[in-house]
N, CA, C and O of each residue as an XYZ file, in Angstrom:
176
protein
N       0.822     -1.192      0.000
C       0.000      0.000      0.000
C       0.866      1.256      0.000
O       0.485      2.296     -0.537
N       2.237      1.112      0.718
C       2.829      2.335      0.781
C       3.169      2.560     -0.428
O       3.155      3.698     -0.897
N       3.545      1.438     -1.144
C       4.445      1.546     -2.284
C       3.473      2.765     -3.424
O       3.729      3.865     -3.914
N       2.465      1.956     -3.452
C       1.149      2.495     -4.266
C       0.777      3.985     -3.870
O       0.327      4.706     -4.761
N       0.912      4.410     -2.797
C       0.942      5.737     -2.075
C       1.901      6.679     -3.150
O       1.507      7.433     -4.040
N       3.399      6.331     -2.707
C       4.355      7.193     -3.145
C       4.413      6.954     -4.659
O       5.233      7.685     -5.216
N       3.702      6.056     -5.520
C       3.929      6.033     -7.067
C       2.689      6.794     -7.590
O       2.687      7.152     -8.768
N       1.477      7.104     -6.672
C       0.142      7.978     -7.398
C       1.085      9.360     -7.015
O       1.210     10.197     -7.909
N       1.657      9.571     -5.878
C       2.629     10.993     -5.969
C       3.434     11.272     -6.569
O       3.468     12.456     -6.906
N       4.364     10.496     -6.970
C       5.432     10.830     -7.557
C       4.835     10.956     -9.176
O       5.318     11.774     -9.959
N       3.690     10.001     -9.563
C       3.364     10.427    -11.329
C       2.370     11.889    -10.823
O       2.829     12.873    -11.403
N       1.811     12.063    -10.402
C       0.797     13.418    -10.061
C       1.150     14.279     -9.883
O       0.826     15.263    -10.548
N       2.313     14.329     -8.506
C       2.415     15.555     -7.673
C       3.999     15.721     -7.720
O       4.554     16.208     -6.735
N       4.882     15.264     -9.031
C       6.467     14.861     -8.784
C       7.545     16.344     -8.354
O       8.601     16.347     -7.722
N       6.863     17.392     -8.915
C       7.728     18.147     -8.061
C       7.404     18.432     -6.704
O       8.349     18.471     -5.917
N       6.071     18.672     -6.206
C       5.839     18.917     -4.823
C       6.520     17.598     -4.168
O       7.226     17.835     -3.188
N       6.392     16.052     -4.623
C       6.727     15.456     -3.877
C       8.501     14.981     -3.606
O       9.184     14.346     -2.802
N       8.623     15.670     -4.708
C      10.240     15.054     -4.963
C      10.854     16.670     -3.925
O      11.859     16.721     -3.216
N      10.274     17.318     -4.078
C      10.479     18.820     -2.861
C      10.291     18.216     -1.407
O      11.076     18.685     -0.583
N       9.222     17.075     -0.838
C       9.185     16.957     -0.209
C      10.016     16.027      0.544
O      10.168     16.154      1.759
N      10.629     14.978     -0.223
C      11.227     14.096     -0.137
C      13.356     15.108      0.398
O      14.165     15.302      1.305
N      13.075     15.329     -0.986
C      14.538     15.791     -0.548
C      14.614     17.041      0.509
O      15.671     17.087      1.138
N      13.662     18.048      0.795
C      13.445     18.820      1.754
C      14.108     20.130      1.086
O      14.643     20.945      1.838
N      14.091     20.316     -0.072
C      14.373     21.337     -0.625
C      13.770     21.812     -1.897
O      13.177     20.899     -2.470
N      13.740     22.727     -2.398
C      12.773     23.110     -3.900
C      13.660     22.822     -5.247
O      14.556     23.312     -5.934
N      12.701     21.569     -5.139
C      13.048     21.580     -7.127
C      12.026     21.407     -8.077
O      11.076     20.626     -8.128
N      12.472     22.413     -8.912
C      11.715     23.077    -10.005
C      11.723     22.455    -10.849
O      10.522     22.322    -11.084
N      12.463     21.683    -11.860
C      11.801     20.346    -13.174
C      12.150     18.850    -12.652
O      13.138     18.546    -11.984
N      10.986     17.865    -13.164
C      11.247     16.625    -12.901
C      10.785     16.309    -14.203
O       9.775     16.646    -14.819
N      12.248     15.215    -14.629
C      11.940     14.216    -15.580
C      11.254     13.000    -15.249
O      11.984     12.454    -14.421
N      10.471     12.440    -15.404
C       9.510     11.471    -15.139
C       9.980     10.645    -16.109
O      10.135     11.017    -17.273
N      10.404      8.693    -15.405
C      10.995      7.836    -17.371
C      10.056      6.884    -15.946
O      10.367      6.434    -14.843
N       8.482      6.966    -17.012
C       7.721      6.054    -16.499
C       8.097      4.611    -16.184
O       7.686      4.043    -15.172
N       9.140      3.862    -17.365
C       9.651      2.797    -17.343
C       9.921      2.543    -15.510
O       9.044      2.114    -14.760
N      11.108      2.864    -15.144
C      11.451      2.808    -14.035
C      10.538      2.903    -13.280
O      10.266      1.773    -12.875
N       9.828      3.720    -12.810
C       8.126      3.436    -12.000
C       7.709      1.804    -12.185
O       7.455      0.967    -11.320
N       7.732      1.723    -13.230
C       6.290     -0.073    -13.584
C       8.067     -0.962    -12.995
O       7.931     -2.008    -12.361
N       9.352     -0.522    -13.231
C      10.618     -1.453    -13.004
C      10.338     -1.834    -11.483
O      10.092     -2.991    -11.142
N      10.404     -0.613    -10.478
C      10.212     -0.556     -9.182
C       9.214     -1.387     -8.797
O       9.551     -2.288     -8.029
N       7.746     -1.312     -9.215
C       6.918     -1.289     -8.383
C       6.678     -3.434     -8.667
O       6.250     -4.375     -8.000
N       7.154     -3.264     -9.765
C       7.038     -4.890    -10.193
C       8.102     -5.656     -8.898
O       7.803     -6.388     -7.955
N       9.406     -5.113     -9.357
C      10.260     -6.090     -8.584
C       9.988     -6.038     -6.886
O      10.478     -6.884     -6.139
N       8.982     -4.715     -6.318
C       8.832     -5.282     -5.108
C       7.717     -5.823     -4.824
O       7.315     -5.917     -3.664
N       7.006     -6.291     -5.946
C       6.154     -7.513     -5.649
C       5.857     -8.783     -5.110
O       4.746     -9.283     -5.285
């Protein structure tokens, strides 16, 4: 469930959340969807 949490944020909300994560402001995120479906498979 967590996993599923932080992957609807990170495709939706990726700069607020990638700001939130690292605790500082960043302004463009490249998104390579691949890696998302890579992650979320292998911790299946």
């Amino acid at each position: 469930m967590y996993d599923n949490i932080c992957r609807f944020l990170a495709e939706h909300f990726s700069s607020d959340f990638a700001s939130w994560v690292m605790g500082e402001s960043i302004e463009e995120i490249h998104q390579i969807q691949q890696q998302l479906n890579e992650l979320t498979q292998n911790q299946a």
